[in-house]
N, C-alpha and C positions, 0 to 999 in steps of 0.2 A: 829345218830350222824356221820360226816364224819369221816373217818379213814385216818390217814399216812401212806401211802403205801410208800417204797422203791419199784422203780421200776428202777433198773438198768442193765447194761449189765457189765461182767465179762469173763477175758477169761476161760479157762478150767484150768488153773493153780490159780486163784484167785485176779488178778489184773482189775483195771480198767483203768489203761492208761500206757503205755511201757515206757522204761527207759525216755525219753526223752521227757514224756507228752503228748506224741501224740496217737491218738485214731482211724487214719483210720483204723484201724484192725479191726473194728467192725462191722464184715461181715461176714456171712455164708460162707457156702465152697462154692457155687456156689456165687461169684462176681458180675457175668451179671443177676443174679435172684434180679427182682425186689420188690419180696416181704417183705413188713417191718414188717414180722411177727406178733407179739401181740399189737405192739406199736400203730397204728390205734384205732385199738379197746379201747387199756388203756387211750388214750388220750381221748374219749367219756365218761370217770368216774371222769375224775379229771377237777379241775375249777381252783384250784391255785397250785402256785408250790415255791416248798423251795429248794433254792441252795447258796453255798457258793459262797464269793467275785471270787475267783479262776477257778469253773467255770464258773460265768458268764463273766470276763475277756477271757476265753478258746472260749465261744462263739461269743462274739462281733467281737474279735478280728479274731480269724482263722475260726470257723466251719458255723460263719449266720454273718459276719460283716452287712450287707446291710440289713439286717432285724432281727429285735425281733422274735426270733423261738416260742416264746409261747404267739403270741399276740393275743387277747383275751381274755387270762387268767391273776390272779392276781400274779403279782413273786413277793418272798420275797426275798432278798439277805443279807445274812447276812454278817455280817462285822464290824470293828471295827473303819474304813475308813469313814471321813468325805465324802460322795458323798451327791447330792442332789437327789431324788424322785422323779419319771418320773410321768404319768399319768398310767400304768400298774407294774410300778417296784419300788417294795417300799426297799430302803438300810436302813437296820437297825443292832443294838447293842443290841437289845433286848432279855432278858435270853432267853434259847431256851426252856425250860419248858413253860414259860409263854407264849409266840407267838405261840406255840401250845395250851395251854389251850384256848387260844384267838379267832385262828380259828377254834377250833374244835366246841367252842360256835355258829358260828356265822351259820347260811344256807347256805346248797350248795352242790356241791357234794366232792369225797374223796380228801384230799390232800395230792400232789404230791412231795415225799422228792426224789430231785436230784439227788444232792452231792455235793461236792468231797467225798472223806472216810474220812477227817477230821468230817466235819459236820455228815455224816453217824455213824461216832465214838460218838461223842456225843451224838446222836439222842438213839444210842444203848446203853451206859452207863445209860445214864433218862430212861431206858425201855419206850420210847416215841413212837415207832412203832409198829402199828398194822399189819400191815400186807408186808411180803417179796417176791417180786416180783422181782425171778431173772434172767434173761436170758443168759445162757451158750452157748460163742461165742466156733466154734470148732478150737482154736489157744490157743497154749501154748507160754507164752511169755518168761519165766525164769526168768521174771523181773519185775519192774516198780514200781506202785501205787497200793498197795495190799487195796481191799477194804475192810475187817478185820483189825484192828488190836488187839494187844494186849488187854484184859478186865479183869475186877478182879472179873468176878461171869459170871455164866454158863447160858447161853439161850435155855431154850427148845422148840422147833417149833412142829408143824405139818403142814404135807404135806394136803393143800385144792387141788392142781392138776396141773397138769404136761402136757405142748403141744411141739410139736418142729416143727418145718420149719425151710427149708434148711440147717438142719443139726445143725441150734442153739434151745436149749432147754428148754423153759420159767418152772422156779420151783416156785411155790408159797407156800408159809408158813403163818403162823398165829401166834402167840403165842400159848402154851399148857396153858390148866387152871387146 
């Protein structure tokens, strides 16, 4: 059965995007190193991907306007927002329990929860994710879009393994049983 990975980036202090929204911080210490670390490889596991209305407006608009960054694959966006349904991006209002029950029925391989920490918030409330795929940027920001928030019960993980390049550090988790 495919699993929901969280697979995001974070800086060293706990944020995913700095006072102002903005994300180019999400870089190794070496800048001119071209390597994109785990991300390569994590994109050969997943087929669809779940993100909030917010960032896919963060992508269209500033980080891929001229092209869909995960074409190919199937996007869910969720949202509350009247939009209409492309050929690969589906905008929905659908419980978030359920649209996971839905894809996890369906073949293929694991799906991809994006974000923002809104939708990650919930996703972690439903104990809806299997598996936490984090990668520790080495920048402290003091600020921003913390991807935690606030919960009203305790999650306990285990560590499946641990890689780093360029100085960012990918931590993967599972659930404890």
């Amino acid at each position: 059965m495919p699993k929901i990975v969280l697979y995001i980036a974070m800086s060293l202090d706990g944020y995913i995007a700095d006072k102002n929204n903005g994300v180019d911080w999400l870089v190794g210490q070496d800048p001119h190193n071209t390597n994109m670390g785990s991300y390569p490889d994590f994109l050969k596991t997943i087929d669809r991907v779940i993100l909030g209305y917010t960032t896919y407006q963060q992508i269209i608009t500033e980080l891929s306007p001229d092209k869909w960054v995960y074409a190919g694959m199937k996007s869910y966006v969720l949202t509350h927002r009247e939009v209409p349904s492309q050929e690969e991006i589906t905008f929905t209002n659908m419980d978030i329990a359920q649209l996971t029950h839905q894809l996890k029925q369906e073949k293929g391989k694991d799906i991809w929860l994006c974000g923002g920490a809104n939708i990650v918030s919930q996703f972690i409330k439903l104990d809806l994710i299997d598996r936490y795929h984090i990668t520790l940027i080495p920048t402290l920001l003091g600020g921003g879009v913390p991807l935690f928030q606030e919960m009203d019960h305790e999650l306990r993980l285990k560590l499946i393994n641990t890689s780093s390049s360029n100085g960012m550090v990918d931590l993967i988790y599972e659930k404890r049983i």
